[in-house]
C-alpha positions in Angstrom: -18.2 13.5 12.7 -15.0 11.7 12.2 -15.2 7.6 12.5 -12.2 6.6 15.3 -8.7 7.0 14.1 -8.5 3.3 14.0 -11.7 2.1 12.6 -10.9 4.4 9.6 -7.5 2.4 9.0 -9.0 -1.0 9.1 -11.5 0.1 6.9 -9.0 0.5 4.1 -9.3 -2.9 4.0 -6.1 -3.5 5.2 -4.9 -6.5 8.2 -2.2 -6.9 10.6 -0.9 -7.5 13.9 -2.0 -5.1 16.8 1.5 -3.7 16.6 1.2 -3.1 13.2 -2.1 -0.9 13.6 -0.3 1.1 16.1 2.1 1.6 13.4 0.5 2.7 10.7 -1.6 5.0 12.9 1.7 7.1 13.6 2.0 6.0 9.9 -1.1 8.1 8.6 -0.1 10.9 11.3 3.2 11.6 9.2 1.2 12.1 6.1 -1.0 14.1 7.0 1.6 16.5 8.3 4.2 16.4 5.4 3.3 18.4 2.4 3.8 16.4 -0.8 6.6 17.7 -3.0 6.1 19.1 -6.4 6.6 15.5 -8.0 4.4 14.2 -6.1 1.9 16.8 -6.5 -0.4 15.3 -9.1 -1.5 12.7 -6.4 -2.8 15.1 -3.9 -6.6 13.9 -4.3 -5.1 10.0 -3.4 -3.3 11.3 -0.5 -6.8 13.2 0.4 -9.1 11.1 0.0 -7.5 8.5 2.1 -6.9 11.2 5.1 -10.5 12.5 4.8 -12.3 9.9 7.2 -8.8 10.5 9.6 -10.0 13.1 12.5 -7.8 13.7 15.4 -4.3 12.3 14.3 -2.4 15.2 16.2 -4.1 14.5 19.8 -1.2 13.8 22.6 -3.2 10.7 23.9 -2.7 8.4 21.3 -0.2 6.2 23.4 0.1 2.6 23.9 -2.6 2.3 26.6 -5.2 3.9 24.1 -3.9 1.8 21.3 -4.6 -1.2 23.1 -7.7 -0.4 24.7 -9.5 0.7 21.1 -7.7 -2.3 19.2 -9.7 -4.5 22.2 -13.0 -2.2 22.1 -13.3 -2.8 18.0 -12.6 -7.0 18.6 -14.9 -6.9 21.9 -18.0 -5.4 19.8 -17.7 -8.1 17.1 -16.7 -5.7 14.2 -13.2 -6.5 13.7 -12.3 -10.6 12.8 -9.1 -12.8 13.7 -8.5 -14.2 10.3 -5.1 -16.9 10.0 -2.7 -18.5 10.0 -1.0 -15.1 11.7 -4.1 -14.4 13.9 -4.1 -11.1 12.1 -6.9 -8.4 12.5 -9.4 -7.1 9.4 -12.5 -5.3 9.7 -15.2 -7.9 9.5 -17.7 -5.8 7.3 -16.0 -5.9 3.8 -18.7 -3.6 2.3 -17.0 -1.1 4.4 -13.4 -1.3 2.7 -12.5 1.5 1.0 -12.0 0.0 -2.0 -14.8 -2.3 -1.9 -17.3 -1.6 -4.8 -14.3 0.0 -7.2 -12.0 -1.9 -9.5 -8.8 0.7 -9.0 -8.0 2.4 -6.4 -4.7 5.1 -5.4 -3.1 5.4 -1.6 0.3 6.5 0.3 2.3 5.0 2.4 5.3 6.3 4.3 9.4 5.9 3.3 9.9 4.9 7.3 9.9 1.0 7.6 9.8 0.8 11.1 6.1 1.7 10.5 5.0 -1.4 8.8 4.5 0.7 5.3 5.4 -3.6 3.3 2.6 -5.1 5.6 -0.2 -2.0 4.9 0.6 -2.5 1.3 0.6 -6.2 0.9 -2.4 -6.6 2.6 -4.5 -4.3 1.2 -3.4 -5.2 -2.3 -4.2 -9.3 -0.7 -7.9 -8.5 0.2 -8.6 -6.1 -3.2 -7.7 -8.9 -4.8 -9.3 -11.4 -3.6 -12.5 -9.2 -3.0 -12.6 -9.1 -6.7 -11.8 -13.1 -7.1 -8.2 -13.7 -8.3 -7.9 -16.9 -8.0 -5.1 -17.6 -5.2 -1.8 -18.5 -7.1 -2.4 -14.8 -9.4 -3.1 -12.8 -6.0 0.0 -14.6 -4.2 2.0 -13.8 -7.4 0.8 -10.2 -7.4 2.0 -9.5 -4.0 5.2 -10.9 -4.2 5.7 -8.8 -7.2 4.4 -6.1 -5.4 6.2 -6.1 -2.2 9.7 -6.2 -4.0 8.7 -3.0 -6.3 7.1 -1.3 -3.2 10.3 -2.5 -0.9 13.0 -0.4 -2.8 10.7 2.7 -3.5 10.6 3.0 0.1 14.4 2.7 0.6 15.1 4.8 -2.2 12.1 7.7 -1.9 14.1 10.9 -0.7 10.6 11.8 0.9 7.9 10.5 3.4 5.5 9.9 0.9 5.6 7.0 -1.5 2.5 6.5 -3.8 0.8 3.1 -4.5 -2.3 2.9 -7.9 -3.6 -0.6 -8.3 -6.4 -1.9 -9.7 -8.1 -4.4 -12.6 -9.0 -3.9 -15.8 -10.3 -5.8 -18.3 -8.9 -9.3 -16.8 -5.7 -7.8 -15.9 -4.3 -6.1 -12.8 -1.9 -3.3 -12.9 0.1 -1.8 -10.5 2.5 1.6 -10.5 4.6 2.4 -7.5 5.7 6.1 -7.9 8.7 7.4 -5.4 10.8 10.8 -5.4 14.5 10.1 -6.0 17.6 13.3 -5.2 19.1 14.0 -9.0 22.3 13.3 -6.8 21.0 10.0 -5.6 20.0 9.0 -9.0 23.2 9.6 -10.9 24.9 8.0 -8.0 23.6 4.9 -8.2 23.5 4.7 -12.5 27.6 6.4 -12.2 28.1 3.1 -9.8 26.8 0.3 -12.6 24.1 -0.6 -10.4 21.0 0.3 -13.1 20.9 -0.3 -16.8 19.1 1.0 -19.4 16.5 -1.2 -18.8 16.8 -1.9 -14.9 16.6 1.6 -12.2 15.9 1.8 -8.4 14.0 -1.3 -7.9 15.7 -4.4 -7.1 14.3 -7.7 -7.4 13.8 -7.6 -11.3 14.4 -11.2 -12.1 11.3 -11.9 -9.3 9.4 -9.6 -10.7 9.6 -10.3 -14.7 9.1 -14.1 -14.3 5.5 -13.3 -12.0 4.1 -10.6 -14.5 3.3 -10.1 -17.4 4.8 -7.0 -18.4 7.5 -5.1 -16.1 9.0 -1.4 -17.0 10.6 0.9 -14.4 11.0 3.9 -15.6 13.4 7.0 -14.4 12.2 10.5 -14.9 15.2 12.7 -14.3 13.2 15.9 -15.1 10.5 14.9 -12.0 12.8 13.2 -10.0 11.0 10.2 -9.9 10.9 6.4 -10.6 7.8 4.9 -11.5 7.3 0.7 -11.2 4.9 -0.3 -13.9 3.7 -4.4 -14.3 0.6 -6.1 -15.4 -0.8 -9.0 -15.0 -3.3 -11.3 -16.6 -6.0 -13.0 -14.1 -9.1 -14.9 -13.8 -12.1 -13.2 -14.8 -13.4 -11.4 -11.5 -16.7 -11.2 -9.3 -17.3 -8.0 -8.3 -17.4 -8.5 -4.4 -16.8 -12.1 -4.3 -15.7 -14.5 -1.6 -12.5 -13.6 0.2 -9.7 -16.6 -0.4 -7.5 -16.3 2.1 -5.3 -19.1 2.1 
């Protein structure tokens, strides 16, 4: 049996606003509905894995009254927690987070803005960081970096889907943010002076290169794809530490 459609989102370990569950519920709806391309193939298992606790996404109730009333159930039976200063929602139980006991992990999010695709991403990439101890600064510094990568694969992904790996290794996180670019759209923007040899569809660079470590974007023409790349250094991690949120 298939957990409620919104218990299975917080338990991706992600936390927002109540508007911003409703959001990505509709969120997680469009993915499961829209094929991925061919260039986007390779991530199917990502994409499934992270629909395969989902049940019931295409049931007409799913309106603002039911919204409201499971967001309220979830808080009223003690297993979702208020954490600040934005008196944001999280699943209390972190054991429960998707990405709890692994130290890499792959998800989608969708090209549509409206539906809070920056705020999934930044804090689910917040509490795996911090589940695995990075020190404050490095975590804050990671999801700046992040959020600007992830920002402009959105606005430039010709499709719904736009996929997010992350993880640590060794004492260093990485992160690749993979979109699907139109040929047309690509040669557009290089035939305007907008990318160098070194620089393609994400903006914030300068941001970017001074918070990592390493930085590469890189264009595949043949795929139709641009990939973000970076790396970062950072404390040596405990395995299911302490979360710091501040």
């Amino acid at each position: 049996m298939h957990r409620g459609l919104l218990e299975s989102i917080f338990r991706a370990g992600v936390h927002g606003s109540a508007e911003n569950f409703r959001h990505w519920l509709l969120m997680y709806r469009v993915l499961a509905a829209t094929p991925l391309p061919p260039n986007l193939k390779e991530f199917q298992p990502f994409l499934d894995a992270q629909l395969k606790e989902i049940g019931g996404l295409d049931k007409p109730e799913l309106d603002d009254d039911y919204m409201q009333n499971e967001i309220m159930r979830l808080f009223d039976a003690g297993v979702t927690e208020v954490i600040l200063p934005y008196s944001e929602l999280r699943w209390r139980k972190h054991s429960d987070w998707s990405f709890y006991d692994k130290d890499e992990e792959g998800f989608f999010v969708c090209n549509d803005l409206s539906l809070s695709p920056l705020q999934y991403i930044r804090s689910r990439i917040q509490n795996f960081c911090s589940s695995k101890g990075v020190t404050t600064v490095h975590r804050d510094e990671i999801v700046i970096s992040v959020t600007e990568a992830a920002e402009n694969a959105i606005k430039y992904s010709n499709v719904a889907h736009v996929y997010i790996h992350h993880g640590i290794k060794n004492n260093e996180y990485f992160i690749r943010a993979v979109n699907s670019v139109n040929d047309l759209n690509l040669r557009d923007e290089i035939s305007r002076g907008k990318f160098s040899e070194d620089v393609s569809l994400m903006r914030g660079v300068l941001v970017m290169s001074k918070l990592l470590d390493f930085l590469d974007i890189v264009r595949d023409v043949e795929k139709k794809r641009v990939e973000f790349i970076g790396r970062k250094r950072v404390n040596p991690h405990k395995a299911n530490s302490a979360l710091v949120l501040s």
